[in-house]
BADREN-427051 format. One line per field, with one value per residue (C-alpha): x, y, z; residue number from 1. Coordinates in steps of 0.02 Angstrom, whole numbers, plus 50000, padded with zeros to 5 digits. Example, Ala and Ser with C-alpha at 12.3 -4.5 7.8 and 13.67 -1.06 7.14 Angstrom:
<bapas>
x = (50615, 50684)
y = (49775, 49947)
z = (50390, 50357)
nr = (1, 2)
</bapas>
This chain:
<bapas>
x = (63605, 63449, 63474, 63478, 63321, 63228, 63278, 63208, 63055, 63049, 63062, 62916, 62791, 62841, 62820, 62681, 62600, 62604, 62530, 62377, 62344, 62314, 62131, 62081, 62066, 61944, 61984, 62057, 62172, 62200, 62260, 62372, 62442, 62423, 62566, 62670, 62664, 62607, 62718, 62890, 62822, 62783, 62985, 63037, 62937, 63017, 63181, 63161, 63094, 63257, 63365, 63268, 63316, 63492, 63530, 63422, 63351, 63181, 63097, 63133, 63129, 62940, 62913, 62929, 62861, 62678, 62719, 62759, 62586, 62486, 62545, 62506, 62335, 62314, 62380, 62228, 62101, 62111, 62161, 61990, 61901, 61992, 61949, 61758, 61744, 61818, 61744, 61553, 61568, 61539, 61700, 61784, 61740, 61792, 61964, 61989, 61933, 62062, 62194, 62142, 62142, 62308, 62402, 62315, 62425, 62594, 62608, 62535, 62664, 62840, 62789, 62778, 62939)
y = (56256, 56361, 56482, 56346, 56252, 56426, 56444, 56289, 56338, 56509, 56415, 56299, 56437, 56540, 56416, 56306, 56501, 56529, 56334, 56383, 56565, 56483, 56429, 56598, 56661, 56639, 56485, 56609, 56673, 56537, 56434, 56589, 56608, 56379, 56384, 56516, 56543, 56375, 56243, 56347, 56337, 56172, 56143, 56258, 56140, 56008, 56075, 56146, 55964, 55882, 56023, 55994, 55807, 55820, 55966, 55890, 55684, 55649, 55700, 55849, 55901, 55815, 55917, 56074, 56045, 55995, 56174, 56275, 56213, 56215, 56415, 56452, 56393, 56453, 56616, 56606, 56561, 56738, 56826, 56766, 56795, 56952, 57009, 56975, 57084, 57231, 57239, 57173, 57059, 57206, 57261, 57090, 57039, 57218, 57216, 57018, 57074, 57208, 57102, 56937, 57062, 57156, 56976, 56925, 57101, 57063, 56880, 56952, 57072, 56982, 56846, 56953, 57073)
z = (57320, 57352, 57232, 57100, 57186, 57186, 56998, 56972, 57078, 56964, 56806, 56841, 56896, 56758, 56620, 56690, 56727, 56544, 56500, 56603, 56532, 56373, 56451, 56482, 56301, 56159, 56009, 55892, 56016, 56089, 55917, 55904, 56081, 56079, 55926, 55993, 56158, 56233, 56123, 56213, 56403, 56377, 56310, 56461, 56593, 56521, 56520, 56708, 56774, 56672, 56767, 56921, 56924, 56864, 57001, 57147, 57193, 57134, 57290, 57286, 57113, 57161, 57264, 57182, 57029, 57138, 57244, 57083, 56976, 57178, 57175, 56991, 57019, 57181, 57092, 56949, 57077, 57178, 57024, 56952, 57132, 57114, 56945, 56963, 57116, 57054, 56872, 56783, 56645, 56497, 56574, 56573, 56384, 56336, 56417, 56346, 56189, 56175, 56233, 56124, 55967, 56038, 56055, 55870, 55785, 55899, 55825, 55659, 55666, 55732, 55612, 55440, 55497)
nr = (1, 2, 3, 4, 5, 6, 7, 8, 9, 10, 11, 12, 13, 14, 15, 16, 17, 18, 19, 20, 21, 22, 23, 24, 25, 26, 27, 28, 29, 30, 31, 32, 33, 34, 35, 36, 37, 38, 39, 40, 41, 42, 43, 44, 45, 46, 47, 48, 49, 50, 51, 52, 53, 54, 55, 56, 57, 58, 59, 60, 61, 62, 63, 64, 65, 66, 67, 68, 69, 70, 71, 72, 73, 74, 75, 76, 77, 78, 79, 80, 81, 82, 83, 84, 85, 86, 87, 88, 89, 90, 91, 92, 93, 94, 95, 96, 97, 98, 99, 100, 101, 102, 103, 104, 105, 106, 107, 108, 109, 110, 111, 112, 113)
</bapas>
């Protein structure tokens, strides 16, 4: 029984971690990564709240789904806090850049082969 609730626990943070990364990147990434990316975590956190209820009562499966999206964004708050100690913003836009462009060729890429 707490394997399966921890599953559930996983499957929430994971998907509903993946729904909020969508924020961080520019509009033309984020059409690309929205259509992708975004449209199957939101099918996944549906699917983990319907296997949340059927496996556990409604409290519970409550419960975690409020714990799993209070972690994610307690995650992004002091990865941000993080991220802006450590580097200036010249640093930031160039390493989002490089990733926004990098994610723009992999979807590119899987899509045309």
């Amino acid at each position: 029984m707490i394997i399966k609730y921890i599953s559930f626990l996983i499957g929430i943070i994971w998907s509903y971690s993946i729904i909020k990364t969508q924020s961080v990147f520019s509009k033309k990434a984020g059409i690309i990564f929205k259509i992708f990316i975004t449209k199957v975590s939101w099918f996944t956190l549906i699917a983990a709240c319907y296997f949340g209820y059927k496996n556990f009562s409604l409290k519970y499966t409550i419960i975690g789904i409020v714990i799993g999206i209070l972690l994610v964004n307690i995650g992004f708050y002091f990865s941000k806090k993080l991220i802006n100690q450590k580097f200036n913003e010249k640093q930031i836009l160039m390493f989002k850049s490089f990733f926004e462009y990098t994610l723009i060729f992999w979807v590119i890429y899987y899509v045309l082969f």
